[in-house]
Structures are given as C-alpha cells and as structure tokens.
C-alpha positions as CSV (number, residue, x, y, z in Angstrom):
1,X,11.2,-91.7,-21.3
2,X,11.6,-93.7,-18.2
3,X,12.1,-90.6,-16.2
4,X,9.6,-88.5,-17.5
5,X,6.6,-91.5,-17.2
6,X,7.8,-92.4,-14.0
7,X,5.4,-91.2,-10.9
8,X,8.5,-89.8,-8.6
9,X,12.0,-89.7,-9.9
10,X,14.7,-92.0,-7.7
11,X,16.7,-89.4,-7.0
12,X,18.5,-86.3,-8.1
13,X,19.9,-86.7,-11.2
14,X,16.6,-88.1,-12.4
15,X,14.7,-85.0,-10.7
16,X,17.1,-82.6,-12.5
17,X,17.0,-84.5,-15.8
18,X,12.8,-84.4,-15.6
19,X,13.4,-80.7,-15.1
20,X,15.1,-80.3,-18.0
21,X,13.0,-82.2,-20.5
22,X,9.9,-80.0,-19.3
23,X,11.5,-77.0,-19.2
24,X,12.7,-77.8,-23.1
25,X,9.2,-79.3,-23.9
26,X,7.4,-75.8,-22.8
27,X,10.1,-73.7,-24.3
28,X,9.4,-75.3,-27.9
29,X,5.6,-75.0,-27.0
30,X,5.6,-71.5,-25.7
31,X,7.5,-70.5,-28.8
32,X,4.7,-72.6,-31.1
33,X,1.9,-70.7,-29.3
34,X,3.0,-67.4,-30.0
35,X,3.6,-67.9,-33.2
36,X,-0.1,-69.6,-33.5
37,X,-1.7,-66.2,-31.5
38,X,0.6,-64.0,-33.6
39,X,0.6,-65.2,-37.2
40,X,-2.7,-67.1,-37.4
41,X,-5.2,-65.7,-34.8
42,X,-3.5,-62.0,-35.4
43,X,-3.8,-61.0,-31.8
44,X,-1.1,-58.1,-31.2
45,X,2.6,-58.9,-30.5
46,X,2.5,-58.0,-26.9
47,X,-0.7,-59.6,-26.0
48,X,1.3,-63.1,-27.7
49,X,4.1,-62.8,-25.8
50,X,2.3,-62.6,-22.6
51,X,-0.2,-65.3,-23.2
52,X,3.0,-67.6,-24.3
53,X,5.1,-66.6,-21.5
54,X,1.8,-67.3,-19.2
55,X,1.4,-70.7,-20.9
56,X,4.9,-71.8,-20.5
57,X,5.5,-71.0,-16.7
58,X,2.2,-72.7,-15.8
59,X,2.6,-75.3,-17.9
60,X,6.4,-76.3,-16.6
61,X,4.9,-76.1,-12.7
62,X,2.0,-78.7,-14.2
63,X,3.8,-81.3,-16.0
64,X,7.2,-81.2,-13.8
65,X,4.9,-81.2,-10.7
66,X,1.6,-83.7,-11.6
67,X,2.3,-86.9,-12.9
68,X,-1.3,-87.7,-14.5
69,X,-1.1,-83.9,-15.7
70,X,2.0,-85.0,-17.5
71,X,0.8,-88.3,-19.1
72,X,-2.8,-85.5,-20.4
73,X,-0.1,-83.6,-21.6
74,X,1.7,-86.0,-23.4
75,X,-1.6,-87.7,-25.1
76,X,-2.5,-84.2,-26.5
77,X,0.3,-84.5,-29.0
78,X,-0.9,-88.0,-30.7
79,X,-4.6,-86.4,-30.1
80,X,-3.7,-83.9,-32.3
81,X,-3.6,-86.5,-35.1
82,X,-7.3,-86.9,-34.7
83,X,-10.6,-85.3,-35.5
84,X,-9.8,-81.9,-33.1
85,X,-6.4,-81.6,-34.8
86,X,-8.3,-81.9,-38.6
87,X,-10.0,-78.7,-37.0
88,X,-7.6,-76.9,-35.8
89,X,-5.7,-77.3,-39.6
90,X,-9.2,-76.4,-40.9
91,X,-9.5,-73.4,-39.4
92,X,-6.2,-72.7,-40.3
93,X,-6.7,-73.3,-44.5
94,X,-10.0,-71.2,-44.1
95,X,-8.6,-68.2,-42.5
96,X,-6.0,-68.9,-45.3
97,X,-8.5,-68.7,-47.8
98,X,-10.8,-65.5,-46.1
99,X,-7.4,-63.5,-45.6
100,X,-5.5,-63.8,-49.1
101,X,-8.4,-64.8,-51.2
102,X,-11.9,-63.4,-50.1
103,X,-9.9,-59.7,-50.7
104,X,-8.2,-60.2,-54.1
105,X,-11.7,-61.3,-55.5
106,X,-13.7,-57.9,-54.0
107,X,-10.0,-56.3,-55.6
108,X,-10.8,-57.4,-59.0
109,X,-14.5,-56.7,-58.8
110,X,-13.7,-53.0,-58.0
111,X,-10.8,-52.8,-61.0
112,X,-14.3,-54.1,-63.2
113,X,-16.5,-51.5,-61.7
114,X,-13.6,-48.8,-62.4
115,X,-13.7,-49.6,-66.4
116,X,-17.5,-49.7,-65.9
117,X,-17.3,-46.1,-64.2
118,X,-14.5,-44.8,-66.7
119,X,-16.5,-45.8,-69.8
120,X,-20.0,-44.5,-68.8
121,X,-18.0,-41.2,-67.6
122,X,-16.2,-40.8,-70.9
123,X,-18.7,-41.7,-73.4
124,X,-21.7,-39.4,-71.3
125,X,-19.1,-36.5,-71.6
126,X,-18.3,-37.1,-75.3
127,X,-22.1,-37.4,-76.0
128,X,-22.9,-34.3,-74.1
129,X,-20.1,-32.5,-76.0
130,X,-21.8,-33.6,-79.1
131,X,-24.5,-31.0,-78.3
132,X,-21.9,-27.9,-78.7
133,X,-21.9,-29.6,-82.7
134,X,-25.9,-29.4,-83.0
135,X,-25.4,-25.8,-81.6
136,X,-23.0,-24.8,-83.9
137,X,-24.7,-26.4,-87.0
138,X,-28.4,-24.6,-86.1
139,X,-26.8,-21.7,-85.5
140,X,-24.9,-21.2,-89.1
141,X,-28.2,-23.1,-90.3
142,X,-30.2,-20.3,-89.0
143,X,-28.2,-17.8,-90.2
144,X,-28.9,-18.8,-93.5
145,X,-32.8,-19.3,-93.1
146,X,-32.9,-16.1,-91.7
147,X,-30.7,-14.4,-94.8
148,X,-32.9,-16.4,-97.5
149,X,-36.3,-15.0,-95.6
150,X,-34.5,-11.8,-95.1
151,X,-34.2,-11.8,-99.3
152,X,-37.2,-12.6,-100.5
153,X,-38.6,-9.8,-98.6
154,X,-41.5,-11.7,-97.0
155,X,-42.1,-11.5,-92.9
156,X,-39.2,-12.9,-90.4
157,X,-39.1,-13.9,-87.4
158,X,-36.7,-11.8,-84.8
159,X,-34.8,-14.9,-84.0
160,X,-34.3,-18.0,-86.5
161,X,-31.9,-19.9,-84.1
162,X,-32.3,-23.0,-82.2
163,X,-31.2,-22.8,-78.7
164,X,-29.5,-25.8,-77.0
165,X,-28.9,-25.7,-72.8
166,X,-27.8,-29.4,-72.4
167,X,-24.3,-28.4,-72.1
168,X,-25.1,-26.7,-68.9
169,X,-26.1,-29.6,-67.1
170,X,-23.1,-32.1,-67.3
171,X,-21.5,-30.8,-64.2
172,X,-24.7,-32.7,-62.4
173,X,-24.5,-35.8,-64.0
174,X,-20.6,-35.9,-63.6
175,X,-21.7,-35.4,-59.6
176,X,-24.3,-38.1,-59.5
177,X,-21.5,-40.6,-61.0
178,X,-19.5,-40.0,-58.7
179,X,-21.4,-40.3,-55.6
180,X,-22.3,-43.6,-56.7
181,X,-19.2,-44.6,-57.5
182,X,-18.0,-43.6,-54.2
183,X,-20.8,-45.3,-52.7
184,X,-20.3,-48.9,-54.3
185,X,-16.9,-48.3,-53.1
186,X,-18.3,-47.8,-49.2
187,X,-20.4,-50.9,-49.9
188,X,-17.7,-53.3,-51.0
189,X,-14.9,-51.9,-48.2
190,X,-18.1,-52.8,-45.6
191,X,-18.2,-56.0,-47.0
192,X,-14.7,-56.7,-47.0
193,X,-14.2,-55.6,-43.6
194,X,-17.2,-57.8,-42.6
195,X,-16.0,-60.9,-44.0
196,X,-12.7,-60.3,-42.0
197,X,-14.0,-59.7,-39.0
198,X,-16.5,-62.2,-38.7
199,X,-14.3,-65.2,-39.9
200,X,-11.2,-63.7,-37.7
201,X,-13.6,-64.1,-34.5
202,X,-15.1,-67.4,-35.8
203,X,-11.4,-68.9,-36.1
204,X,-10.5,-67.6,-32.7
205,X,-13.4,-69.1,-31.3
206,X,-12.7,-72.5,-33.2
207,X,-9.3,-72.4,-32.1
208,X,-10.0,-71.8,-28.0
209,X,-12.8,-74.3,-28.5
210,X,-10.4,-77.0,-29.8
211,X,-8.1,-76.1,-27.7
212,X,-10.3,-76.6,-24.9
213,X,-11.3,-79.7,-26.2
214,X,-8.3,-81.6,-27.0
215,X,-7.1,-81.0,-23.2
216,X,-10.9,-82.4,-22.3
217,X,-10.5,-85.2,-24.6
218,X,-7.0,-86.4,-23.2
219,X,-8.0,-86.1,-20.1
220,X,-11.6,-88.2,-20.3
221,X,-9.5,-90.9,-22.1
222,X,-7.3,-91.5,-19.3
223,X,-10.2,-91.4,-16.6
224,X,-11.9,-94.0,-18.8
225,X,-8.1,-96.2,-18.7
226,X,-8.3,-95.8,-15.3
227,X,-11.3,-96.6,-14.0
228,X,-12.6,-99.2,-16.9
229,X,-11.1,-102.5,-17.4
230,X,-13.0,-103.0,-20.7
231,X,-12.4,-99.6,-22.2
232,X,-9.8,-99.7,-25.7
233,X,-8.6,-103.0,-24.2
234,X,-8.6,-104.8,-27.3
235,X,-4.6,-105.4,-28.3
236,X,-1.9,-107.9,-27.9
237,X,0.4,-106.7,-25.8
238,X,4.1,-107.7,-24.5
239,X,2.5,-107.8,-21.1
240,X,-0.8,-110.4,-22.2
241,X,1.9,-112.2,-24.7
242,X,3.9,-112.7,-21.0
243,X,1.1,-113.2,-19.2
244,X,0.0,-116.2,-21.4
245,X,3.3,-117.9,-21.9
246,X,3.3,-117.9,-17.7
247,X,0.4,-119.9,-17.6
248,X,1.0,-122.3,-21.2
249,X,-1.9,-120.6,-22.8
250,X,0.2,-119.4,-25.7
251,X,-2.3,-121.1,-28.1
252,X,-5.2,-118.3,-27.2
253,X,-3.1,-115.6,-28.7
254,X,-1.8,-118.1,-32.0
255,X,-5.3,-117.4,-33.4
256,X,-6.7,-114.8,-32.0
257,X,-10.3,-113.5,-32.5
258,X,-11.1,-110.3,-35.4
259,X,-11.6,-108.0,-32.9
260,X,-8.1,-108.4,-31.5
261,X,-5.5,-106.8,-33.2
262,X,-1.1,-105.5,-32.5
263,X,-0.8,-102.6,-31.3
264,X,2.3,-101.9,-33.0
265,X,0.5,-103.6,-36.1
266,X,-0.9,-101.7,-39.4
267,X,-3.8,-103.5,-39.7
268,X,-7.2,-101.6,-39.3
269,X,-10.1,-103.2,-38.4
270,X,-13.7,-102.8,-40.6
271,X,-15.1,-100.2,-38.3
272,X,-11.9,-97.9,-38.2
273,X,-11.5,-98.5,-42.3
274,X,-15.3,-97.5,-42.5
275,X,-14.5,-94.1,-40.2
276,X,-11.7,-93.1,-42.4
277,X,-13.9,-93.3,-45.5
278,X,-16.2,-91.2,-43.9
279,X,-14.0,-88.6,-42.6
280,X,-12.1,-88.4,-46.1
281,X,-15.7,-87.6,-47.6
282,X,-16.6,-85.0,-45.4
283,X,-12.7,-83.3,-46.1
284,X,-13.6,-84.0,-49.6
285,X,-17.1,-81.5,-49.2
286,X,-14.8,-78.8,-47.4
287,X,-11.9,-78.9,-50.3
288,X,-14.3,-78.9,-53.0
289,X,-16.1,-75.8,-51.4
290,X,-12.1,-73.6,-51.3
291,X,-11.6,-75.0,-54.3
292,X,-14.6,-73.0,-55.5
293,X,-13.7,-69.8,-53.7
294,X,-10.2,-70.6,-56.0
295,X,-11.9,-70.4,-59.1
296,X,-14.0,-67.6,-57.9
297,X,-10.9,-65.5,-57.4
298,X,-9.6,-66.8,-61.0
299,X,-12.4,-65.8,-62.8
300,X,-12.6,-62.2,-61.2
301,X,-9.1,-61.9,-61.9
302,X,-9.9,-63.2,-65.9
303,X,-13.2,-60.9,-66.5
304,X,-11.4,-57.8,-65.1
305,X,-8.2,-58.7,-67.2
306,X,-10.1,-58.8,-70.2
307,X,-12.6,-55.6,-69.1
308,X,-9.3,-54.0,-68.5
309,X,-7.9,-54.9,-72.2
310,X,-10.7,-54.5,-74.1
311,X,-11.3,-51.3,-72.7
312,X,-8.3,-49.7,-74.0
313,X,-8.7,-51.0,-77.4
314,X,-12.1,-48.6,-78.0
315,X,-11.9,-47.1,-80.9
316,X,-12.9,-43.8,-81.4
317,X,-16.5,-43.6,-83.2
318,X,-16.6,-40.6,-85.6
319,X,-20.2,-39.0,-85.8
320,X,-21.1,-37.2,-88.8
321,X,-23.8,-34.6,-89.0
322,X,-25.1,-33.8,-92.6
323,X,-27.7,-30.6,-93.3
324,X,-28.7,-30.6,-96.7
325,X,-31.1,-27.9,-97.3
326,X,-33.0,-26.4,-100.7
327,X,-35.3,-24.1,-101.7
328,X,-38.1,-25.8,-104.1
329,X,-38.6,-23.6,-107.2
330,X,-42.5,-24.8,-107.3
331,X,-42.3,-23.0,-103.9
332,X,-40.8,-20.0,-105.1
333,X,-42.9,-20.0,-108.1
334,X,-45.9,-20.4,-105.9
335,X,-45.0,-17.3,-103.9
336,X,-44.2,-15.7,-107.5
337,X,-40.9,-15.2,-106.7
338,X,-37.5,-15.1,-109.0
339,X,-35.6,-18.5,-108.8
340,X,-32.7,-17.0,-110.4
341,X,-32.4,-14.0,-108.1
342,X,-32.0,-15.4,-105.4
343,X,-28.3,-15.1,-103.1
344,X,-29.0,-18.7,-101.5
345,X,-30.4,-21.5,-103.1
346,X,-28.6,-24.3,-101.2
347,X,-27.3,-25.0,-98.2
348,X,-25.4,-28.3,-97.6
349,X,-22.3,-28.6,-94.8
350,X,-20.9,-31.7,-93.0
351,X,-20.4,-31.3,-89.4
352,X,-17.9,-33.9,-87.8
353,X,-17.2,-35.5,-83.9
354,X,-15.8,-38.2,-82.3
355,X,-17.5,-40.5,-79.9
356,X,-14.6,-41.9,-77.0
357,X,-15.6,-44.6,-74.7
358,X,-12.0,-44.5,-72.5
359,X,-9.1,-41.9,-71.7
360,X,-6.0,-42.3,-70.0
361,X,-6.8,-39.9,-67.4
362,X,-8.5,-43.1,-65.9
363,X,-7.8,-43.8,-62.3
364,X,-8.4,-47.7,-63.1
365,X,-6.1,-50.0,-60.7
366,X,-4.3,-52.9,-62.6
367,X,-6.2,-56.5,-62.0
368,X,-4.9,-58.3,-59.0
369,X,-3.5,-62.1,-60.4
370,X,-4.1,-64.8,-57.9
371,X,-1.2,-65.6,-55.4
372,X,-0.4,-69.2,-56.1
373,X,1.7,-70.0,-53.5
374,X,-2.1,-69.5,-51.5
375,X,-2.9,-72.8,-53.5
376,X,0.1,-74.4,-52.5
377,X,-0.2,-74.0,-48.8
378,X,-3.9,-75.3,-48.9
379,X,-2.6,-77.9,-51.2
380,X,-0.5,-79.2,-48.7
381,X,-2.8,-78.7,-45.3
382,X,-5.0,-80.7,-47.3
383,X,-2.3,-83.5,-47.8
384,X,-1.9,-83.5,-44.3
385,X,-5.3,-83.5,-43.2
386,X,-5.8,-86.7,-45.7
387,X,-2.8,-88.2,-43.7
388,X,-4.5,-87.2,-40.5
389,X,-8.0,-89.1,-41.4
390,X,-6.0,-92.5,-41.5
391,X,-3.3,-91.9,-39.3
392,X,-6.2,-91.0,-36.4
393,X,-6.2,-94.8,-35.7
394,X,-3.1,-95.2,-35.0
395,X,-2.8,-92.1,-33.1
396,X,-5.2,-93.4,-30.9
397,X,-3.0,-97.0,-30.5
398,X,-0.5,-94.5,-29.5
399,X,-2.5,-92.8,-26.9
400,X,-3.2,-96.0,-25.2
401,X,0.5,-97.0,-25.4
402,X,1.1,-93.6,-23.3
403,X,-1.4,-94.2,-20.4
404,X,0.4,-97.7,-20.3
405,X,3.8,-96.2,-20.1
406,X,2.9,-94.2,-17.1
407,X,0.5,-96.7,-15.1
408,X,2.4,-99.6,-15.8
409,X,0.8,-101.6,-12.9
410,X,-2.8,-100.8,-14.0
411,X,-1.3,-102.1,-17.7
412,X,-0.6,-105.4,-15.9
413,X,-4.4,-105.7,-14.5
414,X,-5.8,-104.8,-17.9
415,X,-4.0,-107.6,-19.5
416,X,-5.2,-109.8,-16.4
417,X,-8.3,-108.8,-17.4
418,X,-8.1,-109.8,-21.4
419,X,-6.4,-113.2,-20.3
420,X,-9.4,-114.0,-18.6
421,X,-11.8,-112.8,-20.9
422,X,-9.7,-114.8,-23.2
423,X,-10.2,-118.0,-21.7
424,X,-13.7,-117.7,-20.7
425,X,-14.1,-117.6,-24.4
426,X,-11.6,-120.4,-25.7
C-alpha cells in the first residue's frame, strides 16, 4: 500500500511492483465489467469484450500513470458501499425480477386463457351438435304427424318437417374463436416484449448513470479534502493524537466533544443513526413492492393450476330430449272420427346427448411454477443492501482514510487545523 499511495515510486523495483498491482487490479475489473455488460445489462458477447478490454487498457495508463486518478480510483470501491452502490444492486434485483418474473406471470395467464378457449370451443361445438338431435327427433316426429293426417283422410300439408340450418354455421363461429384467441395472444406477447424492453433500457441507463456518478462522486470528495480544511474533519486521528501529545495538550482529546468521534471506531453519531433509518425505510418500500410482483406470480401460477385441474375433471352432462305426443279422442270424436281405427295413437321416444365442456385434443400448455431460487437471489441482494444502509458510514470513514493515505502532508495540516479548533474551544 505504500507503493501504490505514494506520488512517485523511489525507484525501480517500486515502479515495477506499482505496475503490477494495477495491471492485476484492472485485470480483475475488466473481467467484472464484462461479466456486468454481458450477464446483467445483456449487451452481445463481442460488444462486452471490447468495452472491457477498452476499460482495462485505459484504465491501467490512468491509475499507473496519475496519482490523484489512482486515489478516485481507489475511493470508488468503499463508495460503492453507499447510496450509488444500493442502486446499482437495485437495479440489479429489478431486472431480476422483470426478466424471470414479469414473464412466468403473463405464462400462466395465457395457460388460464387456453382452458378459457378450450372450454368455450368444446362446449359451443357439443351445443351446436345438439341441433343434429332436434333434427333427427322432428324429422321421425314429422313422419308420424304426417302418417296420422295421412289416415284420417283429412287435408295435409306437402311437407310436415321442421327444418334446422344451425349446423351449417359452426365453421364461423369456430373462425371468430380463433381469431380472438390468436389476437389476445398478439396482445400479451406485445406486452411482454414491452415490459422487457423498456425496463432492459431503463437499467442500462441506471447503470451508466451510476456509473458516471460514483466516479463524479469520488472525485468531488477529494477536491473538497483538498481544498477545505473543515470538510469531514471531524475524527481522532494518530496524527492529532501526535500532534497533541507534542504540545502536552493530551487532555483535549481525553474528553472529547459529541461531534468528534475514532475513525477506526463503531460508534455512529445521531445524524448518521437517523440516515440509516431512513434509508432502511425507503429499501423497505422497494422490497415490499417485489415482494408483491412475488405473490403476483404465485397466485397466477395457483388460479391456472387449479383452472387447469378442474378443467379436466368436467363431467360429461347427458341431455335428454323427451316427445310425448297423443291424439285426444274428444278430438277425434269431434271430427267424427274412429278412435279405434286408427294406426297411431301415440307417439312417445327419448332422444339422448352429451354435453362435453373439455377434450384432450387441447393444446393447453402446463402452468409454469415459480422459480425459487428467483426468491433466493433477491433474498440475499436484499441482505446486502440492508448491510449497505449501515455499513455507508463507515465506508465513508474509509474514504477519508484513503485521501489521507495518499496526501499524507495535507493529513498533517488538517489535523493542525482540528488542534487549533480544539483549543480555541477548550
């Protein structure tokens, strides 16, 4: 660490040893950016590669070449731990979400629509085969109307059946399904692809604007440690701990005031404990809104479960069709006709059909369980994100204990500037 914070190395070894540690540092980043473009951001393979190879030769030339470049570089790692590395991992959990959750929902709502489709289909075409049984049963009824009238000798019509041309039209109602089954098909695929897209282009937006950000952030904290003697100069250091015991003045650090606190310490003060509670509450909001796009795609997956299963346990409804038909003998008496002589007096048959809601010749696609290792990955970006909201303070301490590191002699006029703001006090 003393080579790589030191402003010019002494000599060759050191040069070649700084060398090495950046030429390892960018490797391991190059290697995380690629995998962060390829797997995350889904850019192609070749487009990674070139923007991590890009990264990692520019990147080597900065830090090996531009000491304050280095110490930005370095303070992005511990910057990560604060609020732009909570939205890089958000990001993260909701593409997550969008890429294995949003689809296995709008999965399970089509499976739904399927049984929908599959028993309107079935049970219009049983009902519309049910006409061929009214056919059947006026015609044979007919035909014995028109032998009874044909017997008693009286006038006939030319035609005593009833004529039926539903059958004809099922072909066109089988057609209109369809096209709106295809349609709502179109719809949801839209709105898939839609979703996808827009939340793929919002992440990659997120993630170049954090980016961006975490590189500004670094870099504005170390102009402000350079240029301001009163900026985050509230710590006990080794340096003012010296500083004091040169001058016998030990007793202004023995009880120091509540704003001062050890750098190295694990105490946070009311302010930072009153950000963290803040921050947790607003991560609460975000995990409470996936956990709701969970049990959205849990209760898709249990209604088209049970659609599915209930579906195939239709039983078949049998439809009976009863003529009962008789000729009054005041009638015939009243036309002064013999009762007795007649062939047909009765006429009385039971037609029978069956009513089927579902068929195997379905094309319904089984319901799509939710993935729980989804749920587990969240689960523990989440954790970590917790981690994050109170860790930020002391990534910040750590920050601070960088920009020391590598401007040692501006360390030692900060802590001449405490000691004196020290005393003035005491």
């Amino acid at each position: 660490w003393a080579v790589y914070s030191k402003p010019v190395p002494a000599n060759g070894r050191e040069l070649w040893t700084l060398f090495l540690q950046c030429s390892c540092i960018t490797a391991v980043i190059g290697g995380l950016f690629y995998n962060w473009m390829f797997a995350s951001l889904e850019y192609s393979w070749h487009l990674s590669v070139a923007m991590a190879v890009s990264l990692s030769l520019l990147l080597l030339l900065t830090i090996f070449l531009v000491h304050p470049a280095r110490c930005v570089f370095s303070m992005i790692m511990p910057t990560l731990g604060t609020k732009q590395g909570r939205k890089l991992l958000l990001s993260t959990c909701i593409m997550i979400v969008v890429v294995n959750v949003t689809p296995n929902i709008i999965s399970n709502i089509k499976t739904i629509l399927q049984v929908i489709k599959c028993i309107c289909k079935n049970s219009s075409e049983s009902l519309l085969n049910s006409t061929a049984l009214l056919d059947t049963a006026s015609w044979e009824f007919g035909d014995a109307i028109q032998e009874t009238i044909h017997s008693i000798n009286i006038h006939r019509p030319m035609n005593g059946h009833f004529q039926f041309s539903l059958l004809k039209n099922s072909s066109l109602i089988y057609q209109q399904m369809h096209l709106a089954g295809e349609k709502i098909g179109k719809d949801f695929l839209a709105a898939e692809v839609l979703v996808k897209d827009s939340v793929r282009v919002g992440n990659k937006l997120v993630a170049g604007f954090s980016m961006l950000y975490l590189s500004f952030k670094s870099t504005w904290y170390l102009k402000n440690y350079l240029t301001n003697l009163h900026f985050d100069n509230f710590y006990i250091t080794k340096k003012l701990e010296c500083l004091a015991g040169d001058r016998k003045a030990a007793h202004l650090l023995v009880a120091p005031s509540k704003n001062l606190i050890h750098p190295t310490g694990l105490k946070l003060s009311r302010e930072e404990v009153m950000l963290c509670l803040v921050q947790a509450m607003l991560l609460t909001v975000a995990l409470m809104l996936m956990l709701v796009v969970a049990a959205m795609d849990h209760f898709a997956f249990s209604v088209a479960d049970t659609a599915v299963r209930k579906a195939a346990q239709f039983s078949v409804v049998p439809v009976t069709l009863s003529i009962k038909y008789r000729i009054l003998p005041p009638l015939l008496k009243l036309l002064q006709l013999p009762y007795k002589e007649l062939p047909l007096q009765d006429f009385e048959r039971s037609y029978h059909h069956y009513l089927t809601f579902s068929s195997a010749h379905c094309r319904i696609s089984p319901p799509t369980p939710p993935n729980p290792s989804v749920l587990l990955v969240v689960g523990l970006l989440f954790c970590i994100l917790y981690a994050n909201v109170f860790l930020e303070t002391y990534a910040h301490r750590l920050c601070r204990r960088i920009a020391g590191s590598f401007f040692e002699s501006w360390e030692e006029k900060r802590a001449l500037y405490l000691y004196k703001k020290l005393s003035r006090k005491h």
